[in-house]
C-alpha positions as CSV (number, residue, x, y, z in Angstrom):
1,X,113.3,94.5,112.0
2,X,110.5,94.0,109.7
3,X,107.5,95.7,107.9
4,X,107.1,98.6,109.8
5,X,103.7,99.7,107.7
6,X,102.0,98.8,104.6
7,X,99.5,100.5,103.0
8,X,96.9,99.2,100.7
9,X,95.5,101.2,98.3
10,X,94.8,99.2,94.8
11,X,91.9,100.2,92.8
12,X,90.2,99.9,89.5
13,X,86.9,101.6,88.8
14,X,84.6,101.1,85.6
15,X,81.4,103.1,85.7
16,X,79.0,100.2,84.9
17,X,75.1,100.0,85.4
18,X,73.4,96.3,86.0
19,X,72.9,95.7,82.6
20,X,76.8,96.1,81.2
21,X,77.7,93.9,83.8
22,X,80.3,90.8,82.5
23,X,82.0,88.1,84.2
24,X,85.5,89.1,83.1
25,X,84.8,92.8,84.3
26,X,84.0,91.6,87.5
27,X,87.1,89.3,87.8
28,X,89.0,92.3,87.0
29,X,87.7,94.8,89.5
30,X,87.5,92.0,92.4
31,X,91.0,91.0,91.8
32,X,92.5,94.2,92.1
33,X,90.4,95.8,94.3
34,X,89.4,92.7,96.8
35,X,92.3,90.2,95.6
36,X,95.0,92.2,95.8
37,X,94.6,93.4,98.9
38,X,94.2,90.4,100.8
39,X,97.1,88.6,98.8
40,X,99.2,91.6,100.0
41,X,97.5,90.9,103.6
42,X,98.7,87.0,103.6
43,X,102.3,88.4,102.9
44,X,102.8,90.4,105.7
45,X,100.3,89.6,108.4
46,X,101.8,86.6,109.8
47,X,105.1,88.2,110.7
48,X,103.2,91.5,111.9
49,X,101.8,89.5,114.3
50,X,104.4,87.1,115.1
51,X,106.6,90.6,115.8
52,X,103.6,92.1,117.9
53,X,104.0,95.3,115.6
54,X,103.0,97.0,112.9
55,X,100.3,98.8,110.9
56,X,98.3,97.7,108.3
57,X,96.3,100.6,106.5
58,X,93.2,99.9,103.8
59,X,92.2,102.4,101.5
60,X,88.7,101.6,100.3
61,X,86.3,105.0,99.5
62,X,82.7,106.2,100.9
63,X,81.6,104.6,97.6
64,X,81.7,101.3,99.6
65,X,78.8,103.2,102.6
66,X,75.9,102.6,100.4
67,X,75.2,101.2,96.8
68,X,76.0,104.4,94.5
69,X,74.6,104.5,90.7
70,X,77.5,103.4,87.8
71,X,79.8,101.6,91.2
72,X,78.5,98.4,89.9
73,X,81.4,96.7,90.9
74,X,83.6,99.0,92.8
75,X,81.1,100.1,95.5
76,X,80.7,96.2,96.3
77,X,84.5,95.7,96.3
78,X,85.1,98.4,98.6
79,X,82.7,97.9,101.3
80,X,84.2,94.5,101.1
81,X,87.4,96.4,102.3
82,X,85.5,98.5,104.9
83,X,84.5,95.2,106.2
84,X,87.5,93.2,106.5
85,X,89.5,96.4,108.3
86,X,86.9,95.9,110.8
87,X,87.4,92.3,110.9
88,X,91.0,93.0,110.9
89,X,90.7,95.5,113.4
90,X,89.1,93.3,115.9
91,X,91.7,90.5,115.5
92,X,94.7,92.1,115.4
93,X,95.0,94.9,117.3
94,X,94.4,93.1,120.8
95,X,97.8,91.7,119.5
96,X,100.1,95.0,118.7
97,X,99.2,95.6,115.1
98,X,97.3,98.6,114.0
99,X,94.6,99.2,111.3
100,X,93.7,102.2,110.2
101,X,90.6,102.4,107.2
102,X,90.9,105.3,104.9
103,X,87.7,106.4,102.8
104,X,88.2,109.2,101.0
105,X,85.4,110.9,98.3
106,X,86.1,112.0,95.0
107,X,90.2,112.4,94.3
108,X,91.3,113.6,90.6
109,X,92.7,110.7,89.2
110,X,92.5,108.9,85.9
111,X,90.1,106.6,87.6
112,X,87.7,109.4,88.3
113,X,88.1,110.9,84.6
114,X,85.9,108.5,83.5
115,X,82.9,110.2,85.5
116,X,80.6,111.8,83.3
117,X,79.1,113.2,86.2
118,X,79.1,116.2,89.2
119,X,81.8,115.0,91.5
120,X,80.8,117.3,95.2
121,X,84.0,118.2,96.6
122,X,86.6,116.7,94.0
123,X,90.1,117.0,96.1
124,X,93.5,116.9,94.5
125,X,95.8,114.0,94.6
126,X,98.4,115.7,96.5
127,X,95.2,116.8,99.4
128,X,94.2,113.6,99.3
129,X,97.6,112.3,100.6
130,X,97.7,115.3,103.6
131,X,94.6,114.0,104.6
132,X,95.4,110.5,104.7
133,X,98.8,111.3,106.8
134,X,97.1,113.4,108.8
135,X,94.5,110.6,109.4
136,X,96.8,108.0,110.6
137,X,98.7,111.0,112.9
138,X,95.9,110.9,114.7
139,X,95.7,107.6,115.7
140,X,91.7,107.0,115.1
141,X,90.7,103.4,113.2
142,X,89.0,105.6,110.1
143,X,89.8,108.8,108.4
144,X,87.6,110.3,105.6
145,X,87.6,113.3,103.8
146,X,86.4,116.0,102.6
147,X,84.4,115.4,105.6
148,X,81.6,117.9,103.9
149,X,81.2,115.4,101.9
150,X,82.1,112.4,103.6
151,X,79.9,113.0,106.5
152,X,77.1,113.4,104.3
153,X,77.3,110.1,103.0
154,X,78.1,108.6,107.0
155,X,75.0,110.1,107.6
156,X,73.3,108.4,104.5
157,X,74.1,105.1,106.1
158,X,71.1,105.8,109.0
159,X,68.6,106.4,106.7
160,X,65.7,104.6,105.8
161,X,66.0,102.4,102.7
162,X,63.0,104.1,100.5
163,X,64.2,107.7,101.7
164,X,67.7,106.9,100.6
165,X,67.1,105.5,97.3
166,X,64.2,108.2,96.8
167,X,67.3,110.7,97.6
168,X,69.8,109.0,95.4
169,X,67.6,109.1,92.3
170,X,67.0,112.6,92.5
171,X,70.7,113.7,93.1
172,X,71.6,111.6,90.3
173,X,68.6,111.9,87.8
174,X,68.4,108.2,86.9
């Protein structure tokens, strides 16, 4: 009877500061992590909607709250995602389809390897998926974990642009 759910979670991370910045990194990161997702979206939307049914989940990360050091390019392309499953949100549930946003914080992955930084919190791959199934049991538009973490960084959102960047520095030392 159709597409039941589909779950987005494509992502490609370099750590890159301003000046290491190049055009075909960029079109690499936003195609996978921007692109891909809404290609995937233009596949199974229409008949989502057409049906009345379905759910559509988008994993971006907390890296997309606020501009982080080294995300360059991945913070940008995942509040992109934050944004559209708002956007998404507000269109198509009204019309039977659900949207749920995950953002989770640091997971071990091969992605996350390439940090040569303190990770707070760093979660396993296999409690990163319990958290994310336990997310969409509960029905709520966004999930996020480890919420010691990923609250911190919520709360990072209200503050004051000088306080924040003032904060950010001196966590990161750069």
């Amino acid at each position: 009877g159709g597409i039941d759910m589909v779950v987005f979670m494509a992502g490609t991370y370099f750590p890159l500061r301003a000046w290491e910045l190049t055009s075909g990194r960029a079109h690499e990161v936003v195609a996978t992590n921007l692109l891909g997702v809404l290609d995937g979206l233009a596949v199974v939307l229409p008949e989502m909607l057409t049906r009345g049914s379905g759910q559509v989940v988008i994993v971006s990360s907390v890296a997309g709250y606020r501009g982080l050091p080294r995300s360059l390019l991945y913070g940008p392309t995942k509040a992109a995602l934050i944004n559209l499953a708002e956007v998404l949100y507000l269109d198509c549930a009204p019309k039977g389809v659900g949207v749920h946003l995950v953002n989770p914080g640091f997971v071990r992955t091969p992605l996350t390897a390439q940090n040569d930084f303190d990770m707070p919190h760093l979660i396993e791959p296999d409690e990163a998926a319990a958290q994310i199934v336990a997310g969409l049991e509960c029905g709520e538009f966004e999930s996020h974990f480890p919420k010691a973490f990923t609250r911190r960084m919520k709360f990072l959102r209200w503050w004051p642009d000088r306080w924040y960047f003032a904060a950010i520095r001196r966590a990161t030392k750069l």
